[in-house]
C-alpha positions as CSV (number, residue, x, y, z in Angstrom):
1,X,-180.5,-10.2,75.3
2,X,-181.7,-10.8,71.7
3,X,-183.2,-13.8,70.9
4,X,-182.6,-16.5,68.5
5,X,-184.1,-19.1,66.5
6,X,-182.2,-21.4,63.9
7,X,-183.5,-23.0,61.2
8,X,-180.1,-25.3,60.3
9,X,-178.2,-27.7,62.2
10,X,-175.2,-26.2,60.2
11,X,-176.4,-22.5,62.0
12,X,-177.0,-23.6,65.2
13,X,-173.2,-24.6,65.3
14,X,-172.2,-21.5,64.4
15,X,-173.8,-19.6,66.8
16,X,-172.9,-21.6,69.7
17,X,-169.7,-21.7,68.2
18,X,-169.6,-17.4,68.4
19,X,-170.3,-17.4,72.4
20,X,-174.1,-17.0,71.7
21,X,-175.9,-20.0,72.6
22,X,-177.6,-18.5,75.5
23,X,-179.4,-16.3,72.9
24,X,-180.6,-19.6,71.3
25,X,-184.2,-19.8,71.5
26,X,-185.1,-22.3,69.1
27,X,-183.3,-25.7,67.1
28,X,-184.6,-28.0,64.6
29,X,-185.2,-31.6,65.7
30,X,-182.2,-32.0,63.3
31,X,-179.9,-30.0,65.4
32,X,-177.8,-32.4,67.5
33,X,-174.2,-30.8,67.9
34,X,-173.1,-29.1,70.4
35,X,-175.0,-31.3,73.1
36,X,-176.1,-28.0,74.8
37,X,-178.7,-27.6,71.5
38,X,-180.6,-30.5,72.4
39,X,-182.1,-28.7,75.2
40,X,-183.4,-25.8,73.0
41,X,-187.1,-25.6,72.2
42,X,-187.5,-27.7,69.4
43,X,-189.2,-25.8,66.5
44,X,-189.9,-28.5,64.3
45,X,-188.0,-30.2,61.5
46,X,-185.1,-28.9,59.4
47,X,-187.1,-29.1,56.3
48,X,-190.6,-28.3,57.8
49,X,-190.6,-25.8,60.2
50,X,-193.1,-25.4,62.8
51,X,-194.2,-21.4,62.0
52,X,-196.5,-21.4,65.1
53,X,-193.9,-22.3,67.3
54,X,-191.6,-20.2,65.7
55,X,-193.8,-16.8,66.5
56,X,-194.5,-18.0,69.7
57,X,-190.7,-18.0,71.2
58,X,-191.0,-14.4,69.9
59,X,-187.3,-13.9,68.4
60,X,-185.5,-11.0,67.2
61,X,-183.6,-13.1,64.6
62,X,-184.5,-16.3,62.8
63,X,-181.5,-17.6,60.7
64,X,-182.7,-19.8,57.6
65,X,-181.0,-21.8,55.3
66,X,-181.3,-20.7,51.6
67,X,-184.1,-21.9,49.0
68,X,-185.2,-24.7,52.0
69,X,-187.1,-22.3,53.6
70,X,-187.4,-19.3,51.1
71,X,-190.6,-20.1,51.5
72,X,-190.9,-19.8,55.8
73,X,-189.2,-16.8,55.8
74,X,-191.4,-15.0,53.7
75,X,-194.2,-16.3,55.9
76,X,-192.4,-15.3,58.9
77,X,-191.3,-11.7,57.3
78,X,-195.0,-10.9,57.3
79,X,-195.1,-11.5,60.7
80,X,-193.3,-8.9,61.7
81,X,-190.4,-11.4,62.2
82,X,-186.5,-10.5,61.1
83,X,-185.1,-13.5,59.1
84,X,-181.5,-13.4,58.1
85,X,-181.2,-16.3,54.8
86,X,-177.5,-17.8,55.2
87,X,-177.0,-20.5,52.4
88,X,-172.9,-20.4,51.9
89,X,-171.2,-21.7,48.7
90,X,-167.7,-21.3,49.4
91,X,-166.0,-21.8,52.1
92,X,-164.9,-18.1,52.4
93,X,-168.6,-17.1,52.0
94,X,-169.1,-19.3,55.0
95,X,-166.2,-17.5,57.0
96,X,-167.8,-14.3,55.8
97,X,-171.3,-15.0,56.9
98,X,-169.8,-15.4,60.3
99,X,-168.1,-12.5,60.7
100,X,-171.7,-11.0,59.8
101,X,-173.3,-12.6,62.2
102,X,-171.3,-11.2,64.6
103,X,-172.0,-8.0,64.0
104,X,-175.5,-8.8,63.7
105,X,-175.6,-10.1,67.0
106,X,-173.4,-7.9,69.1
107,X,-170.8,-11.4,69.8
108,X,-168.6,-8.9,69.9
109,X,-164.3,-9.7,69.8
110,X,-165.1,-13.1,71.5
111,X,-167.0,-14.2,67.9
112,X,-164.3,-12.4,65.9
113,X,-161.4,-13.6,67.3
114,X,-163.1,-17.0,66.4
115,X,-163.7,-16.9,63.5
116,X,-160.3,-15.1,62.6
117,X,-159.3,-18.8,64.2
118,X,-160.6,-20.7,61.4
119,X,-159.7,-18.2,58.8
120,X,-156.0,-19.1,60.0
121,X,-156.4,-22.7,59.7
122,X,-158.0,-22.5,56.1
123,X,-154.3,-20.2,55.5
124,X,-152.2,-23.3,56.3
125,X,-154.3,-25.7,54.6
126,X,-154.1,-24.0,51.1
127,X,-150.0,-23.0,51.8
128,X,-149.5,-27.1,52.2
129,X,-152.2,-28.0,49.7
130,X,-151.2,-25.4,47.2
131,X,-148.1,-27.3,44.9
132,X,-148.7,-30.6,45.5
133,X,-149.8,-33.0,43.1
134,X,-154.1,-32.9,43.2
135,X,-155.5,-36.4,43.2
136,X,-158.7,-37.0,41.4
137,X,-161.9,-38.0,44.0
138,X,-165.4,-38.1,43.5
139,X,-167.6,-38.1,46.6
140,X,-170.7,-39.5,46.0
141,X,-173.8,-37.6,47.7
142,X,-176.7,-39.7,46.7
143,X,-176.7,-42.6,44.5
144,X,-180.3,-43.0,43.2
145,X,-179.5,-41.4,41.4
146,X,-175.8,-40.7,41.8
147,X,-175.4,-37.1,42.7
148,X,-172.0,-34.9,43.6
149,X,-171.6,-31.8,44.7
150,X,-171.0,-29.1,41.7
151,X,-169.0,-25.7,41.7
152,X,-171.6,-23.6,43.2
153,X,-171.7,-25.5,46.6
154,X,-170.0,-25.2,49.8
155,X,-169.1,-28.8,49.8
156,X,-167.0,-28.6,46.2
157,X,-164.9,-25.8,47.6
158,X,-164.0,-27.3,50.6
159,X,-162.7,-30.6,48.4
160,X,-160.3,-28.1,46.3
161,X,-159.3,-26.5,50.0
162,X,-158.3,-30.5,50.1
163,X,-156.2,-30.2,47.4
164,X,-157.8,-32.7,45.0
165,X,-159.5,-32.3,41.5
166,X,-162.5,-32.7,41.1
167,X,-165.2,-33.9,38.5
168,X,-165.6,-30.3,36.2
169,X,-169.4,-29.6,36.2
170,X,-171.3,-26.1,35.3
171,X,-170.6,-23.1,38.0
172,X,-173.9,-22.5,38.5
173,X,-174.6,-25.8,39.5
174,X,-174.7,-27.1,43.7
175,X,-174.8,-30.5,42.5
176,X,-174.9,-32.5,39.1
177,X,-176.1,-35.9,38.3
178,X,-173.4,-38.5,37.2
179,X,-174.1,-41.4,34.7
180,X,-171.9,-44.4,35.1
181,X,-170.3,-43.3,31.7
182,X,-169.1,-40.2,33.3
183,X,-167.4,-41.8,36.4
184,X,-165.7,-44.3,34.5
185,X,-164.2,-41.8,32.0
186,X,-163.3,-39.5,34.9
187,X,-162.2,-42.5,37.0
188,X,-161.4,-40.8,40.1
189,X,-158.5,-42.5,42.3
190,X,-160.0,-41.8,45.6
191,X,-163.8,-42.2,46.3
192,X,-165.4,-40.6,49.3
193,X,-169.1,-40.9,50.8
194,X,-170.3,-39.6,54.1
195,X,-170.7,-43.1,56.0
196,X,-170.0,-45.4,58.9
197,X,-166.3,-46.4,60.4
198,X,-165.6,-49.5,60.2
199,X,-167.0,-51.6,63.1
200,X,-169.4,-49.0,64.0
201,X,-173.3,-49.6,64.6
202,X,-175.4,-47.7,61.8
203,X,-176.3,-44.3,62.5
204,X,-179.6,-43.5,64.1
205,X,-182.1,-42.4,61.5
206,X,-182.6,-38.2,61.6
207,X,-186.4,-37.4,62.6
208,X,-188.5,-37.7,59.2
209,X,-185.9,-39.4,57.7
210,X,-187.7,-41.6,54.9
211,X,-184.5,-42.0,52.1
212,X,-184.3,-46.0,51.7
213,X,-180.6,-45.8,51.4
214,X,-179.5,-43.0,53.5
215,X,-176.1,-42.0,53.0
216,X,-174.9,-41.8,56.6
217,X,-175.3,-45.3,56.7
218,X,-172.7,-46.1,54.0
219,X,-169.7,-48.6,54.9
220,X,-167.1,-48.8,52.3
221,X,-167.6,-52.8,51.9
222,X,-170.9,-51.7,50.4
223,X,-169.0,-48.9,48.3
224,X,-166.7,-51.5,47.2
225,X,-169.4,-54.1,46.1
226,X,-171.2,-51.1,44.1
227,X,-171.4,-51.8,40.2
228,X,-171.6,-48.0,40.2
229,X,-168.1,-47.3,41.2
230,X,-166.8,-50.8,39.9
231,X,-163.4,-50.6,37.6
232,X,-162.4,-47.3,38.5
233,X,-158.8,-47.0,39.9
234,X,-160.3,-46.0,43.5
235,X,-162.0,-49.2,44.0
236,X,-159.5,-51.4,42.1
237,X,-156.7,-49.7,44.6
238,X,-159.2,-49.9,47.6
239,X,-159.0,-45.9,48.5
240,X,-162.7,-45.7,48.6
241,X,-163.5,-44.0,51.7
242,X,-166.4,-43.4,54.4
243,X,-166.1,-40.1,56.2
244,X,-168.7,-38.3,59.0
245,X,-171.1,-36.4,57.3
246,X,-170.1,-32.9,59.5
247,X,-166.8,-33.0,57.9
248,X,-168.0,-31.7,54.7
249,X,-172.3,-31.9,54.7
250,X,-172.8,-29.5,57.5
251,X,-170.9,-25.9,56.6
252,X,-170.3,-24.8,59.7
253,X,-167.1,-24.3,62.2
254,X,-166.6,-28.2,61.8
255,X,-166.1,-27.7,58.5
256,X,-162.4,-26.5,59.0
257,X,-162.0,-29.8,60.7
258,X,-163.4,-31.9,57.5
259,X,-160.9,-30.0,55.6
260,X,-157.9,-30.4,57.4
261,X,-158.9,-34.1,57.9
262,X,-159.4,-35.2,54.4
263,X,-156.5,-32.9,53.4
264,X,-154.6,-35.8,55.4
265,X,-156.7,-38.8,53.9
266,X,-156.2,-37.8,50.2
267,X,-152.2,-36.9,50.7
């Protein structure tokens, strides 16, 4: 049985998600979802990896996550170590990562037939999504400073999946910087941020967490007080919005979900 380690929460989703959890070997601290993760051997921190523990568990795959760990997986490549880099910027390159982990692994038509199961879903949402009118949202990532996802980013791409127009940045960028100018003269009529439901108790801090502000903590009282976003039609109509950040931060299976969720939000 091979074994497993995963550098993402995002990838440790997807491989429970393909049947092959029992080849996990090693999670982040970060990885929380599904509950069966949380009794991995924890391998350090999503950002930080622990490359001692790492070699120790002896795996025959180590799935890491883009430029984060470009960086590890050299280190670990000279190990001896197979590392497999999966940063997706679409949501098709997502789907398509998948299906190449599958065949990586040997998951066999148990992993295909589910990811063909989200490739259906993403079908119907762009057949409803694809001639009806595209409201303009912003979802604010960061906000010191304010930061959105741009065109090169797994997060954009879902949004469009939405079917909503977004703020036009450069292609090559995964995320652009927005002055206050910029909102107001875009002046979105929705306004998302990953956040807190109404009524609910903040969100547990993520091990090594040390943003002052962080974003999973949002309620949309606090969106609506911002001077940031004040005057645009999104605040002045009150559709500002706080969703869970695996609805659209974490591309993995869940992702589908995000979509299809905010697909009902925004129409």
């Amino acid at each position: 049985m091979m074994r497993i380690v995963s550098l993402a929460p995002s990838h440790t989703e997807i491989l429970f998600f393909l049947g092959l959890g029992e080849q996990v070997a090693g999670v982040t601290a970060h990885c929380d979802y599904p509950p069966e993760a949380k009794s991995k051997e924890r391998i350090g921190f999503f950002a930080c990896p622990d490359m001692g523990k790492i070699v120790a568990l002896r795996p025959d795959l180590i799935v890491a996550y883009g430029k984060l760990h470009r960086d590890h997986a050299e280190e670990l490549r000279g190990a001896g170590l197979r590392v497999w880099d999966f940063f997706p910027r679409t949501v098709e390159e997502l789907l398509g990562g998948m299906e190449m982990l599958v065949d990586m692994t040997g998951a066999g038509g148990k992993g295909l037939s589910a990811v063909d199961s989200l490739r259906q879903r993403v079908c119907e949402i762009k057949e409803k999504t694809r001639d009806i009118p595209k409201p303009g949202v912003f979802f604010l990532m960061f906000d010191r400073p304010a930061t959105t996802p741009g065109p090169a980013s797994c997060q954009y791409d879902a949004l469009c999946l939405a079917g909503v127009s977004l703020l036009p940045a450069e292609q090559k960028l995964s995320f652009t910087f927005v002055s206050r100018d910029r909102l107001v003269e875009f002046d979105p009529e929705i306004i998302v941020s990953c956040g807190r439901s109404p009524g609910r108790a903040e969100r547990k801090r993520c091990p090594g967490c040390r943003v002052e502000n962080p974003p999973c903590r949002r309620d949309v009282s606090s969106l609506l007080e911002s001077p940031y976003l004040a005057g645009t039609r999104a605040v002045m109509n009150r559709r500002v919005y706080t969703i869970p950040c695996h609805w659209l931060c974490r591309p993995g299976p869940r992702l589908v979900e995000g979509i299809e969720r905010l697909s009902g939000l925004f129409h």
